[in-house]
C-alpha positions as CSV (number, residue, x, y, z in Angstrom):
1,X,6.5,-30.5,6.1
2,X,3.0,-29.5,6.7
3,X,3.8,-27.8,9.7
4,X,6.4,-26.0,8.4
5,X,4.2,-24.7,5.6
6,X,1.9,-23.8,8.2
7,X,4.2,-21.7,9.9
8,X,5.4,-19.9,7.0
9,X,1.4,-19.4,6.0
10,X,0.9,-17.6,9.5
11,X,3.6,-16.0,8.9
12,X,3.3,-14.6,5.3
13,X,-0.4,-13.3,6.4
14,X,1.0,-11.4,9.3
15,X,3.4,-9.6,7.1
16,X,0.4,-8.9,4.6
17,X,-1.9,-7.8,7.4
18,X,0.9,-5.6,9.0
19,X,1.9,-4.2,6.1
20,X,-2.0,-3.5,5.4
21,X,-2.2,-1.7,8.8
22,X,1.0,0.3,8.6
23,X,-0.6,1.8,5.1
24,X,-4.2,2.5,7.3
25,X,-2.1,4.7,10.0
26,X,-0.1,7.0,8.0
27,X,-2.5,7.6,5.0
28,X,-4.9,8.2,7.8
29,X,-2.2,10.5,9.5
30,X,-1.4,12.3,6.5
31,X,-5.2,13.3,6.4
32,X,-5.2,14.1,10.2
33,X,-1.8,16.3,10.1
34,X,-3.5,17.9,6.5
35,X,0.2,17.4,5.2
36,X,1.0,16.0,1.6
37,X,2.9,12.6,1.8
38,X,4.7,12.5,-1.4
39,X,6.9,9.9,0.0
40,X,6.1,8.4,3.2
41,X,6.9,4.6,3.9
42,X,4.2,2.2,4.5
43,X,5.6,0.3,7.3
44,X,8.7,1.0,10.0
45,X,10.2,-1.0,13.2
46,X,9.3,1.4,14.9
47,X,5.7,1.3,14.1
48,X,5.9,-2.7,14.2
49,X,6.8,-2.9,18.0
50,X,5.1,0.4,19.2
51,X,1.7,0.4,17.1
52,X,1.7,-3.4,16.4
53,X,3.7,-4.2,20.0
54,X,5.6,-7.1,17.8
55,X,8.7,-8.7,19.4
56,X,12.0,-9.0,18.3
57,X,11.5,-12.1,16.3
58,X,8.3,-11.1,14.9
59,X,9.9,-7.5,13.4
60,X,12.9,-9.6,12.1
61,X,10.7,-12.2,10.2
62,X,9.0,-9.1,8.8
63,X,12.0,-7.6,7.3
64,X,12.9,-11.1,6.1
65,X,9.7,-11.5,4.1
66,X,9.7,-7.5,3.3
67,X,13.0,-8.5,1.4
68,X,11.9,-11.2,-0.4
69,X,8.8,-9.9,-1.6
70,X,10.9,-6.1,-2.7
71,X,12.0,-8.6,-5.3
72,X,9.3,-8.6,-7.3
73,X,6.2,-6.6,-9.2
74,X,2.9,-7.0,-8.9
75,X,1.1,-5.7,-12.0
76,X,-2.5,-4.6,-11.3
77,X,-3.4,-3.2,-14.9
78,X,-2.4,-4.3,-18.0
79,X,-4.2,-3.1,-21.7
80,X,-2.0,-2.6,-24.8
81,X,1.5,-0.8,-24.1
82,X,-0.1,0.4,-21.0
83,X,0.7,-1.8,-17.8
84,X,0.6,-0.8,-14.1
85,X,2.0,-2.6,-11.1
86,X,3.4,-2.2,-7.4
87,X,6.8,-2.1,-6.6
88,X,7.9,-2.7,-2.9
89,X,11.1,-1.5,-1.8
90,X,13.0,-1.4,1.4
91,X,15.5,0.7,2.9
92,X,17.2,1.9,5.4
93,X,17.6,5.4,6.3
94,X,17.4,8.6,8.4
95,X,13.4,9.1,9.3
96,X,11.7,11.7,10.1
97,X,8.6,10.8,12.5
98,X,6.4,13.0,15.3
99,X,7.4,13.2,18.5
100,X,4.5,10.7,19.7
101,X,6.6,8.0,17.0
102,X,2.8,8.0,15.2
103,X,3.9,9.3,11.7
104,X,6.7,9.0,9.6
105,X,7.1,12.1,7.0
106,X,8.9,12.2,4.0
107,X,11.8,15.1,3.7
108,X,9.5,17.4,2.2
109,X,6.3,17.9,5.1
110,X,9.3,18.0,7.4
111,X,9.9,20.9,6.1
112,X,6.5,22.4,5.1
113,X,4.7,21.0,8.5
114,X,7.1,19.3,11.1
115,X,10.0,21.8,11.1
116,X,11.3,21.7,14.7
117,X,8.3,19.1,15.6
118,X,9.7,15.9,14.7
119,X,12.5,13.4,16.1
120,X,15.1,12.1,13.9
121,X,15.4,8.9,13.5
122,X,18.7,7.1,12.6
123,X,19.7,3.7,10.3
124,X,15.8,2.9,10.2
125,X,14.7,0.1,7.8
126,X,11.4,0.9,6.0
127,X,9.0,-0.3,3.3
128,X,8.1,1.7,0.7
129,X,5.4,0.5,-1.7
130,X,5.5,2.4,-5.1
131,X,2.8,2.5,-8.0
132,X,5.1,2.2,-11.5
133,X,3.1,2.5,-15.1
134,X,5.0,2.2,-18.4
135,X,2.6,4.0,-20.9
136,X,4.4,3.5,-23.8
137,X,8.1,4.2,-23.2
138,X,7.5,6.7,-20.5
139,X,7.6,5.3,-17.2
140,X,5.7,7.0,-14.0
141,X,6.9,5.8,-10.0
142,X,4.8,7.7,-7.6
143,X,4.2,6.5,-4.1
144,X,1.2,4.6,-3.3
145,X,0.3,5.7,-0.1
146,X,0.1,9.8,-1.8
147,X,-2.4,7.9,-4.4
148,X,-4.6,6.5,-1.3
149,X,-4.2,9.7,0.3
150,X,-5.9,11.4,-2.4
151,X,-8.5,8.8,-2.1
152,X,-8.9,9.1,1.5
153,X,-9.0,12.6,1.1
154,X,-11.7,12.8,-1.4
155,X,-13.5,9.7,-0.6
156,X,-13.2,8.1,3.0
157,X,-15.8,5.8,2.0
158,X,-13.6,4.4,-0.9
159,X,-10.4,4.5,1.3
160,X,-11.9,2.4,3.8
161,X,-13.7,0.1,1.4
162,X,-10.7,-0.7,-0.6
163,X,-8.8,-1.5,2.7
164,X,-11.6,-4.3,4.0
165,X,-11.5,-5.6,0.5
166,X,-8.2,-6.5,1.1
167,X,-8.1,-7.4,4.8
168,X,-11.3,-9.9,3.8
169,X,-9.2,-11.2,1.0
170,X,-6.4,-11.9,2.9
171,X,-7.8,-13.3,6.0
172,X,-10.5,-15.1,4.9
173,X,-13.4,-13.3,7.2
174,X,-16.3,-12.3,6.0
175,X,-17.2,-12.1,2.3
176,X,-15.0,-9.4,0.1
177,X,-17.2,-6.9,-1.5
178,X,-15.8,-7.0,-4.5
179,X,-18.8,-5.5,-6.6
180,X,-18.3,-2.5,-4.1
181,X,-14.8,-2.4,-5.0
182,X,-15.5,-2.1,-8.3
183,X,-18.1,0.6,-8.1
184,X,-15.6,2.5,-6.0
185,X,-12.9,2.4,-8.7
186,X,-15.6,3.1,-11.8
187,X,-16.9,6.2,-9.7
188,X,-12.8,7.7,-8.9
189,X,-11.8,6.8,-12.5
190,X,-14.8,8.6,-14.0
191,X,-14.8,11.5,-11.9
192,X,-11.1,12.7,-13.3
193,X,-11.4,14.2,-16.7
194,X,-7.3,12.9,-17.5
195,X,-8.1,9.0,-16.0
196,X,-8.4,7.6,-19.8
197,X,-5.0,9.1,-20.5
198,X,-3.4,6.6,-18.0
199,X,-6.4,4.0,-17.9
200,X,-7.4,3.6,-21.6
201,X,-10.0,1.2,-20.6
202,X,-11.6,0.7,-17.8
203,X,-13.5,-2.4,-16.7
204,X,-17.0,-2.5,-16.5
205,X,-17.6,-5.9,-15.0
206,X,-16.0,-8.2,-12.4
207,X,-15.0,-10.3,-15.7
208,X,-13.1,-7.1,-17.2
209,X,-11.5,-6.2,-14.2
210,X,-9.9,-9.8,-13.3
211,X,-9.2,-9.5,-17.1
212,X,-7.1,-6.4,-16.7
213,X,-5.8,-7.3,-13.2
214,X,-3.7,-9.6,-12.6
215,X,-2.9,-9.3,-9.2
216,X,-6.5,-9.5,-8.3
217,X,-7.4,-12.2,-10.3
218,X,-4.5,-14.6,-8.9
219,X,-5.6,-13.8,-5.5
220,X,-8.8,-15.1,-6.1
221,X,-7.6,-18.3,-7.7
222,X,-5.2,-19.0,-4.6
223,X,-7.7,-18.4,-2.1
C-alpha cells in the first residue's frame, strides 16, 4: 500500500511538473514568435516525448492523470458573487505546430503568422487549461496561457517568478517566495485601471490572499 501510494505521488508530481513546463515553452514561444496565443494548449505528446523525451508509458500515464484531473475546478478567487478558477480540458484534435515541433498555435496565428510555415498535425490529444470567472451571472473562459502571455510580455520578471513559485511548491526545493508572489500580483493588478471590475478586492497580505484563494491555500496545508 505504501508503495503503491508512492508510485502514484511520483507520478502525480511528474504530471504537475510536465504540465508546468509545457506552459514555460509555449508562453515563452508565443513571446519569441511575437504571435498572440488566444488558444494554445499547454501540453501535447508530441512535446512530452520530443521536449520532455518521455516514453510510451510515461506519456500514457500523463493522459491518464490529465483526464482525471479535466474533471474538476480549481477556484483561485473567490469574494462575493465573484469567483475565479481553472478549468483543464483535454482533447483531441487537428494541431497546428512549427516545423521544428517547438510550438503549437491556435487556428488563428496560423493564419496571421504560420501560414504555409507550420505542419499539421492529426488526432493529437492536448491540454488545454482555461481561466473561468462568474461575476455575477456573466461568465468569462479565456485561455490561461494568453493571460501569462500578457504577463510574460509585460513583466518577464513576474512570469518567471510566478513559475518558480509553483515549481518550489510542487517539488519541495528551495523555499517558495510567496511574499514575492504576492508583490507581483499587487503590482499587475494595480497597474490596470479595469482590475477592480473583475477583482473587487484584492488582498493585501499573505492572510487575505490564502483567504481569497483557495487553491493556494490547500496547497499549503497538503504540503
Amino acid at each position: 500500500m505504501g508503495n503503491r501510494k508512492k508510485v502514484t505521488e511520483v507520478a502525480l508530481r511528474e504530471f504537475l511538473l510536465a504540465t508546468l513546463a509545457g506552459i514555460k515553452q509555449q508562453v515563452t514561444k508565443c513571446v519569441e514568435y511575437g504571435v498572440t496565443c488566444r488558444d494554445v494548449p499547454a501540453v501535447t505528446s508530441t512535446f512530452l516525448r520530443k521536449c520532455l523525451g518521455f516514453s510510451n508509458f510515461r506519456v500514457r500515464r500523463f493522459w491518464s492523470l490529465a483526464n482525471i484531473y479535466s474533471k474538476n475546478t480549481y477556484v483561485i478567487y473567490e469574494y462575493g458573487d465573484v469567483k475565479y478558477w481553472l478549468l483543464p480540458e483535454v482533447h483531441r484534435r487537428c494541431l497546428f505546430a512549427t516545423p521544428e515541433l517547438d510550438f503549437f498555435m491556435d487556428v488563428f496565428d496560423r493564419r496571421e503568422h504560420f501560414r504555409g510555415r507550420c505542419v499539421e498535425l492529426t488526432n493529437i490529444p492536448a491540454l488545454y487549461i482555461y481561466l473561468v470567472g462568474k461575476v455575477g451571472n456573466d461568465v468569462i473562459k479565456i485561455n490561461a496561457l494568453y493571460v501569462l502571455s500578457l504577463i510574460a510580455r509585460k513583466e518577464p520578471q513576474s512570469f518567471e517568478k510566478i513559475l518558480s513559485f509553483i515549481r518550489e511548491l510542487l517539488t519541495g526545493n528551495g523555499e517558495p517566495d510567496i511574499n514575492g508572489v504576492i508583490e507581483c500580483a499587487m503590482r499587475m493588478l494595480r497597474s490596470w485601471d479595469y482590475s477592480r471590475v473583475f477583482v473587487p478586492l484584492l488582498p493585501d497580505s499573505i492572510e487575505a490572499l490564502f483567504i481569497r484563494c483557495p487553491v493556494l491555500r490547500n496547497s499549503f496545508i497538503n504540503t
